[in-house]
N, C-alpha and C positions, 0 to 999 in steps of 0.2 A: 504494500500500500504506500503511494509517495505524501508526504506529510508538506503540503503547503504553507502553515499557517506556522507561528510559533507556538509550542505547548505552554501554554500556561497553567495549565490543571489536568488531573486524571484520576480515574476512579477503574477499578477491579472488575472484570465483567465475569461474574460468573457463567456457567451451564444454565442456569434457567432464569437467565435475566432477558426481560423484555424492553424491547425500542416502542417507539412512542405510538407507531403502527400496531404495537401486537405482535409482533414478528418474533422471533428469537435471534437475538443479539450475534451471541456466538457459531451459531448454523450460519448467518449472514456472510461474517466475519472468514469465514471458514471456507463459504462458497465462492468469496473473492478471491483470497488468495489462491486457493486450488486454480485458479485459472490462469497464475503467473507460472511460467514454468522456470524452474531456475535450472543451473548449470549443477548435474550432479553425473555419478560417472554408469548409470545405467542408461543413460541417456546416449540412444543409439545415432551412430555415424549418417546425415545425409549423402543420397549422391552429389550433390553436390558446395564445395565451403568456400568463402574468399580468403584468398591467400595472397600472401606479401614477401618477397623473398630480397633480404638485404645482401651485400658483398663485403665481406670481413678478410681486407689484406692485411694480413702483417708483414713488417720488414723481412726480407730474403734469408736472414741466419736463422731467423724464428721457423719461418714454413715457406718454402720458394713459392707455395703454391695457394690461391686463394681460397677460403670455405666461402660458401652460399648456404646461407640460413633463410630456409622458407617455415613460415608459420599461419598455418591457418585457421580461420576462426570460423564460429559455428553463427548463426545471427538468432537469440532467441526471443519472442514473441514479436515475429516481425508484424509492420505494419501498426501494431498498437503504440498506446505511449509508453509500454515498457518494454520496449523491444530495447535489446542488449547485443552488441558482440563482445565474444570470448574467446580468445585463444583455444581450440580445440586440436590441435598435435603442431608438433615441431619434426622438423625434417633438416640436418646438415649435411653438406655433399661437396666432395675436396677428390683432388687426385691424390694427395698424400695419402698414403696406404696405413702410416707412421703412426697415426692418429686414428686409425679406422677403430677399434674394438673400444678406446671411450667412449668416441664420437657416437656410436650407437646403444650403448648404455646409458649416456646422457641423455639420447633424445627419445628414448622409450622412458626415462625416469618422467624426463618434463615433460610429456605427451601423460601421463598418468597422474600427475599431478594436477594438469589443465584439467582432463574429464572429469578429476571430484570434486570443484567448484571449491567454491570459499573462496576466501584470500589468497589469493596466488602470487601477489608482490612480494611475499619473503624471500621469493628461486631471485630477485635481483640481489639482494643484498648477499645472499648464500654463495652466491656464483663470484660476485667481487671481490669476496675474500678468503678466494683461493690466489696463493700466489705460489710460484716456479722455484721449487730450490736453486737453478740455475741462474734465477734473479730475471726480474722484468727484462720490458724493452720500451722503448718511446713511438708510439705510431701520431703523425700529424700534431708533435707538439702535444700530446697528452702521454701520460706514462700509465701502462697498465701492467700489473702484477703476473701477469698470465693469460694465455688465450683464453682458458675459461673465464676470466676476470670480463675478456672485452666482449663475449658471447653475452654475458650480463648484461653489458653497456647496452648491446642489441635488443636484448630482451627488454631493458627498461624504455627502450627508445618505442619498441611496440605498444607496448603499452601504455603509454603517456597517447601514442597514436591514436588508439581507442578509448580512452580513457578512463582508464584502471587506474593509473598514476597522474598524477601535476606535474606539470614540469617545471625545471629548475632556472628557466630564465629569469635575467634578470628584470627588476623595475625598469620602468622608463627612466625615474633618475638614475637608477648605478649605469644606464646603457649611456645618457648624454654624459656621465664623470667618467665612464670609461673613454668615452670618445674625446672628450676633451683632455684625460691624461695619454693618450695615445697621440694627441697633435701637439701638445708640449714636448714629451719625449723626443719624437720626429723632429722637432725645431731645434732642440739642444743638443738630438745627435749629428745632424746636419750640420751647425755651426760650429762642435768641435771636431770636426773632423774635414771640415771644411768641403766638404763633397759638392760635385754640383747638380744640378737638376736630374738627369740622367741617372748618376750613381742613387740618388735620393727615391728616384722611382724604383730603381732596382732591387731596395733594401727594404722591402716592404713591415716588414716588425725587426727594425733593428737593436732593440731588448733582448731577442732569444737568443742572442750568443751567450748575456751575462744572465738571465732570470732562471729564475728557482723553482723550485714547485711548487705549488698552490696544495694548500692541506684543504681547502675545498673542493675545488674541482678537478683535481688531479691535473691539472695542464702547466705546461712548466711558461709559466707568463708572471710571475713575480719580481718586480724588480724594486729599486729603491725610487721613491717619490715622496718630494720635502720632504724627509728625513720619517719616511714611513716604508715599509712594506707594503708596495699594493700589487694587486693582482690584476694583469691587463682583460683577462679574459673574464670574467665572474664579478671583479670588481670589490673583491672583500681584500679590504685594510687593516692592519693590527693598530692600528689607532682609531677604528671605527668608521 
């Protein structure tokens, strides 16, 4: 049932409480909800499901070879206003062979965990923090602990998609302070270094030679600004 109003009160409805009609409360109550169907795991496979399938490269020493993560969802009580999509199976497919026997005990775990419905955003946070005894690696200026780490990232990226999850962008304010320490940056690295137009174009985030990593968003875009820590990409300061 979706609750429009804010609760300001509530009372206990028993088995043989009556509504104002004479009706019985609870058979009511009872006959509504039976007609949502939610996501549970006897809940049999359509011919047919919509599917999304992302491309997850890692750097050449990690895997030469790319995995394609397809996920597709089931759409339940289409057409009404509680109609929902869900993740209903995941699918990974690589030529690396190296990889092949986690790779599909992974996606038969997460495929079994979608079809019993409930809360399925804990597989992001469980899959990020797994990391490589051999130690990370950096893809595009973010650092991930482990392939399964950035299969997370994918995963959470889905479903923010559909929206199981919020995403973590930022405000409008931290977007105009990021963009306005990013065109300071640009001007003070320009001027010591004296570069001209040309080189200036060239050097698109001249910070990433010296920045850090960011303990928020894993992206190594931390650099020093007036005498702060801030983060180019997310925008979160140790001075607030």
């Amino acid at each position: 049932m979706k609750i429009s109003k804010k609760i300001v009160s509530y009372s206990v409805v028993k088995a043989d409480s009556q509504s104002a009609d004479g009706s019985n409360v609870a058979a009511k109550v009872e006959s509504i909800t039976a007609d949502v169907i939610q996501m549970h795991e006897k809940l049999e496979r359509p011919n047919k499901l919509i599917g999304s399938t992302y491309k997850l490269k890692t750097p050449d020493h990690v895997s030469a070879h790319a995995m394609y993560i397809t996920i597709n969802d089931i759409i339940l009580n289409e057409g009404t206003e509680n109609e929902l999509r869900r993740p209903f199976e995941v699918f990974i497919n690589s030529k690396n062979l190296e990889h092949y026997q986690w790779i599909v005990a992974l996606t038969l775990i997460m495929s079994a965990v979608f079809r019993k419905g409930g809360d399925i955003t804990f597989l992001v946070d469980e899959l990020r923090s797994v990391f490589d005894p051999r130690g990370g690696y950096w893809n595009k200026g973010k650092y991930m602990p482990s392939i399964i780490a950035e299969i997370g990232e994918v995963i959470e990226s889905h479903l923010i998609d559909i929206g199981m999850l919020k995403g973590k962008e930022p405000s409008a304010e931290q977007l105009k302070l990021i963009d306005e320490k990013k065109a300071e940056y640009r001007a003070k690295h320009a001027a010591s270094t004296q570069a001209d137009q040309s080189d200036a174009a060239n050097t698109e985030d001249p910070w990433m030679a010296s920045a850090t990593l960011c303990g928020k968003c894993s992206t190594k875009a931390v650099v020093m600004m007036d005498g702060c820590q801030t983060c180019m990409n997310c925008g979160d300061s140790k001075c607030g």
